[in-house]
C-alpha positions as CSV (number, residue, x, y, z in Angstrom):
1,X,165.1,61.4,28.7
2,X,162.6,62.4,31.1
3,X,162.8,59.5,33.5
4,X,165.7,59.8,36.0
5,X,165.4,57.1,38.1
6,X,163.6,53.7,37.5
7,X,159.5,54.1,38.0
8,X,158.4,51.7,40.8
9,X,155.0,50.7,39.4
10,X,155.0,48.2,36.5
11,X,152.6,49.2,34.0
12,X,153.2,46.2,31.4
13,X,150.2,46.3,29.0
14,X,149.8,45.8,25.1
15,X,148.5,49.2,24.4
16,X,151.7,50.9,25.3
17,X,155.6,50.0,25.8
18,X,157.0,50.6,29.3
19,X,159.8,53.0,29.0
20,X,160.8,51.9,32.8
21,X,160.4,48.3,32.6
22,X,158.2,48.0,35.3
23,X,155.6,50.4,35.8
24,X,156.1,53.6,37.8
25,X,158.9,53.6,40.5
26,X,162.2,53.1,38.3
27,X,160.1,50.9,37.8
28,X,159.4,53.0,40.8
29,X,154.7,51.1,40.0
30,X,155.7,47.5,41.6
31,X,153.6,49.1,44.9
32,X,150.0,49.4,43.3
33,X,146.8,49.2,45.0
34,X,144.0,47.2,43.7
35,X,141.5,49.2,45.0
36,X,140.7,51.5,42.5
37,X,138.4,54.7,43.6
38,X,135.8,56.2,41.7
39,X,136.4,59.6,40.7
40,X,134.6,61.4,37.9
41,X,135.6,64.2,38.3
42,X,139.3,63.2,37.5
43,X,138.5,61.6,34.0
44,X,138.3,64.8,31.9
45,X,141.7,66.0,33.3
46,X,143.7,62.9,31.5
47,X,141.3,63.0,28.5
48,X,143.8,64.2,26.0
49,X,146.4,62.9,22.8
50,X,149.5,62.6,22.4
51,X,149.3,63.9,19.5
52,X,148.4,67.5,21.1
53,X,151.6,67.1,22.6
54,X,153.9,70.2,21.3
55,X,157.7,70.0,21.9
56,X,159.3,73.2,21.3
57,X,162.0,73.6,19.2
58,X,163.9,75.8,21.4
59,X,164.1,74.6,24.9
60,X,161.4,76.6,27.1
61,X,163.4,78.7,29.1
62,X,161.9,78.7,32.9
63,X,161.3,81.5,35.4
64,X,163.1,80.2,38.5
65,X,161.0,83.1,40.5
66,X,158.0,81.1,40.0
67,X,159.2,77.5,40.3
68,X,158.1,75.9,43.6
69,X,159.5,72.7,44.7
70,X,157.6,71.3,47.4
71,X,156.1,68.2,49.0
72,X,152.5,67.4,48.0
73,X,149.7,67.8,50.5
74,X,147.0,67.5,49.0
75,X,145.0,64.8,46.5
76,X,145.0,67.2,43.9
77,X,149.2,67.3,43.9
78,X,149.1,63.6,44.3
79,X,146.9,63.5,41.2
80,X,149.1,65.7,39.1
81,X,151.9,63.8,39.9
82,X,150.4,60.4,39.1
83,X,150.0,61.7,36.1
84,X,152.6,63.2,34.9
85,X,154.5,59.9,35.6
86,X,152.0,57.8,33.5
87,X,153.0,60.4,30.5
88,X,156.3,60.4,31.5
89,X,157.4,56.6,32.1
90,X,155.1,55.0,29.4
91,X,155.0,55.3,25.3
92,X,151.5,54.7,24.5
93,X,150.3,53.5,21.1
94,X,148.3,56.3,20.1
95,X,145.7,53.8,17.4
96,X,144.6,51.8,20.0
97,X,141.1,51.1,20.7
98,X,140.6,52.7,24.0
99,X,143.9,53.8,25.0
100,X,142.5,57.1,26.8
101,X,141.2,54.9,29.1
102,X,143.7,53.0,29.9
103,X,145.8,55.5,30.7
104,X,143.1,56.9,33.6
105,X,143.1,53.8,34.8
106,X,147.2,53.3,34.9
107,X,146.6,57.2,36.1
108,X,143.8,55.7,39.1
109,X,146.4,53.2,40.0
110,X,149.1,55.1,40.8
111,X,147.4,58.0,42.2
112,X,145.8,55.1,45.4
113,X,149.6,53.5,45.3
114,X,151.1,57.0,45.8
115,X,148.2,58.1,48.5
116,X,148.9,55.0,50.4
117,X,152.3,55.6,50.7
118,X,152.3,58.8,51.8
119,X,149.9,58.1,54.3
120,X,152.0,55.5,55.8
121,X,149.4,52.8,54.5
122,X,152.4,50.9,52.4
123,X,154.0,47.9,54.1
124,X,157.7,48.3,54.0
125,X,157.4,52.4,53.8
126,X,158.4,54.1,56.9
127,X,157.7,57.2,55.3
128,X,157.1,58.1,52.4
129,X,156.9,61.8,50.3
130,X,156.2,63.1,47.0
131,X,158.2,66.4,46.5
132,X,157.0,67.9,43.2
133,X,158.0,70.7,41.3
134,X,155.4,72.9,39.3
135,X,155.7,76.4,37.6
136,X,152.3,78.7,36.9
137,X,149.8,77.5,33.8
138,X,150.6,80.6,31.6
139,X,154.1,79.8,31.5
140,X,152.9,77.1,29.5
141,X,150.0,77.6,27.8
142,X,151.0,77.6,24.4
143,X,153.5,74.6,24.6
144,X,152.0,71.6,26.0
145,X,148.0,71.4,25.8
146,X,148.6,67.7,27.0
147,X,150.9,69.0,29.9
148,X,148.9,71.3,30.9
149,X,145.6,69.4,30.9
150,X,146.9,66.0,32.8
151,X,149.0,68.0,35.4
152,X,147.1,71.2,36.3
153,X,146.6,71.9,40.0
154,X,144.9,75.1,41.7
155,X,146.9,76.1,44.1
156,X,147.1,79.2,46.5
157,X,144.3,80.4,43.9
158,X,146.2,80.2,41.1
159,X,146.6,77.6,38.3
160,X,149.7,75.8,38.1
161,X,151.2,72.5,36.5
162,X,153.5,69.8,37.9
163,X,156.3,69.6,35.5
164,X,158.1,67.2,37.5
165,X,158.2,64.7,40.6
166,X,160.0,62.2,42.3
167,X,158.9,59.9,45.7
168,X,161.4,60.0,48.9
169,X,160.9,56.6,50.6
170,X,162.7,56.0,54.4
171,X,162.6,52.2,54.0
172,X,165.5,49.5,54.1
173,X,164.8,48.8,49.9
174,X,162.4,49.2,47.3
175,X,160.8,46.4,45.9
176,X,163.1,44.3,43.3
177,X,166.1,46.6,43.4
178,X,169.5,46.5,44.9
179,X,169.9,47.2,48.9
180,X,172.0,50.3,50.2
181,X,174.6,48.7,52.8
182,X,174.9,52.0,54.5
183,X,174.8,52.9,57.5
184,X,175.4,49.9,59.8
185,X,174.8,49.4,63.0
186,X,171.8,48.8,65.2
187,X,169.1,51.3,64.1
188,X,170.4,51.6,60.8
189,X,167.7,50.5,58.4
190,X,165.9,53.9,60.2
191,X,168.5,56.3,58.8
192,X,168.9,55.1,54.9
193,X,166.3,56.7,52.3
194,X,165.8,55.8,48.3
195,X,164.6,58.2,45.6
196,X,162.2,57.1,43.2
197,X,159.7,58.0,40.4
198,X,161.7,60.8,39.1
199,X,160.9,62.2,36.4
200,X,160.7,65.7,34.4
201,X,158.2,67.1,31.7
202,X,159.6,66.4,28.4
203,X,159.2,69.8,27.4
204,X,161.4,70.9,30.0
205,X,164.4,68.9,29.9
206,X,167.8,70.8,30.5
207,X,165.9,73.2,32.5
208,X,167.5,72.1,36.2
209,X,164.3,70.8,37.2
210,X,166.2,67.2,38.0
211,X,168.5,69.1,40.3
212,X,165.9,71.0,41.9
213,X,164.1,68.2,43.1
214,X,166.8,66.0,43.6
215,X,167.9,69.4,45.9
216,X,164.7,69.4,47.5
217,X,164.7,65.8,48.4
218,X,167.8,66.0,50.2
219,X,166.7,68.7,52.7
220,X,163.7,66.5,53.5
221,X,166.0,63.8,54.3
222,X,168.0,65.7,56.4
223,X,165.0,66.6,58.2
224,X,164.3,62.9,58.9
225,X,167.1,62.3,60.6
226,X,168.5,60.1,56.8
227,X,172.3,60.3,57.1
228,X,172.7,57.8,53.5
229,X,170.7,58.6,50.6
230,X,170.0,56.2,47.3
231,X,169.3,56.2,43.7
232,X,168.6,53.3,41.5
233,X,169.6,54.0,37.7
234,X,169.7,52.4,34.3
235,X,172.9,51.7,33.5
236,X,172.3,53.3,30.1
237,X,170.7,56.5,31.2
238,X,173.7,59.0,30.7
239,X,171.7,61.9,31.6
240,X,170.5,60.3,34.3
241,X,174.0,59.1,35.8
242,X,175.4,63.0,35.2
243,X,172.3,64.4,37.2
244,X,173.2,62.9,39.8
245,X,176.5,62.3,39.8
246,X,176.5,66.1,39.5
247,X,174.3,66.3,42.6
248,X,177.0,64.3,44.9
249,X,176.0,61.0,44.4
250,X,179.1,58.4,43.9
251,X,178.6,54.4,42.5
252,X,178.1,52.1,44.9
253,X,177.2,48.3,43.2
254,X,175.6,47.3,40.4
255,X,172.9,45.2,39.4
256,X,173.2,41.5,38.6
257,X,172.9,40.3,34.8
258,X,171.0,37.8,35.6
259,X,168.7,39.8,37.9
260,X,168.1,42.2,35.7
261,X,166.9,39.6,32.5
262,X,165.1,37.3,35.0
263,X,163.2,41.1,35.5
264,X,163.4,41.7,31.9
265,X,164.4,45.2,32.3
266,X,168.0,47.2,31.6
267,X,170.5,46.4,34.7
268,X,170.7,49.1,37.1
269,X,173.4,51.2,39.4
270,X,173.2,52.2,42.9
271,X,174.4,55.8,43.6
272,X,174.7,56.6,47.2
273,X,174.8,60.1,48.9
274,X,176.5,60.9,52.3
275,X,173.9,63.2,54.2
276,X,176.3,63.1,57.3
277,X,179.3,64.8,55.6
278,X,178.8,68.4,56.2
279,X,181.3,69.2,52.8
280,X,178.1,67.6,51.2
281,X,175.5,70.2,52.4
């Protein structure tokens, strides 16, 4: 499965089943802007089938030397990432009149949700980074034309792809989803975090690019002072639950029932991380 924690953008359309039941953020898309920028530029880097899509047989083995795991800076990274999440959270319905369309315009969305949160723009969002993980073009070449075309990025003048992402949102929730209860105290809200939006290449599953990020996102947190860290999860997403649970993360509470059909969506967990415990670093 290539989503690891629900998207939080809901991307609910006829031309293609949401895999997240709510757009991007687990459903990290419920946070999308409406105003739309114009960018032609963009449109011939998501101009691509699924059916160019190439899953290899063996899993592709990656060279951990060239793996960066960073936060995006720039538009372009935000781009890739937008991307790779509209391929990643959504199964689009190949026949469809128009469908390459509508996925630049799912891919428009979430790239001006994502840039507004970042930039602090996002009401509710403290702060607010995507960390992303991308490994050089010719690593992947001849696996994924569709990968390679929606998430290439020039960076440090080279080319590179973003094989996978996730958001790191210092906020007291996410929109629709359970509520950390730690820490307490006055100030508190200021020092719990939630990951969102994560998600890894298809072609690259198994390859530790989940715990990389997830690895990442942590030492960011740390930096901002986050002593509690949160996941939401699918309560049937296995690999999921093992990633992090293999990370550190124990269970805290559980969805609802009926919270989870009045959102027509699977229930979730809530995993929590203790950033304070130094046996934990």
């Amino acid at each position: 499965m290539a989503a690891f924690s629900s998207p939080s953008l809901p991307f609910l359309s006829p031309l293609f089943t949401s895999f997240s039941d709510r757009p991007l953020s687990d459903h990290p898309f419920s946070h999308l802007s409406n105003s739309l920028s114009s960018r032609p530029w963009r449109r011939s880097k998501l101009s691509v089938s699924s059916s160019d899509v190439c899953i290899p047989e063996v899993p592709l083995i990656i060279d951990k030397s060239a793996l960066i795991v960073r936060e995006a800076v720039s538009d372009d990274e935000l781009w890739a990432a937008a991307c790779l999440r509209i391929r990643t959270f959504n199964e689009f319905k190949q026949e469809s009149v128009g469908i390459e369309d509508h996925k630049m315009y799912l891919a428009e969305r979430e790239f001006e949700a994502l840039k507004e949160r970042v930039a602090g723009k996002r009401e509710g969002f403290r702060r607010v980074s995507c960390i992303n993980a991308s490994i050089p073009l010719s690593d992947l070449s001849s696996s994924s034309a569709d990968l390679c075309t929606a998430c290439k990025l020039t960076s440090d003048g080279g080319h590179r792809v973003v094989v996978g992402s996730l958001d790191l949102s210092q906020c007291v929730r996410l929109a629709d989803e359970i509520i950390g209860i730690k820490p307490q105290g006055i100030g508190a809200n200021l020092a719990r975090a939630y990951l969102s939006n994560v998600c890894v290449a298809k072609e690259l599953h198994r390859s530790g690019l989940g715990s990389a990020l997830v690895s990442k996102a942590k030492s960011v947190a740390e930096e901002w002072g986050i002593t509690d860290l949160y996941v939401h999860v699918a309560m049937d997403n296995e690999p999921a639950k093992q990633l992090y649970m293999k990370s550190g993360f124990t269970f805290e509470s559980d969805e609802p029932a009926w919270q989870a059909r009045f959102l027509n969506r699977p229930r979730r967990i809530l995993l929590w991380f203790d950033l304070s415990d130094p046996n934990n670093s």
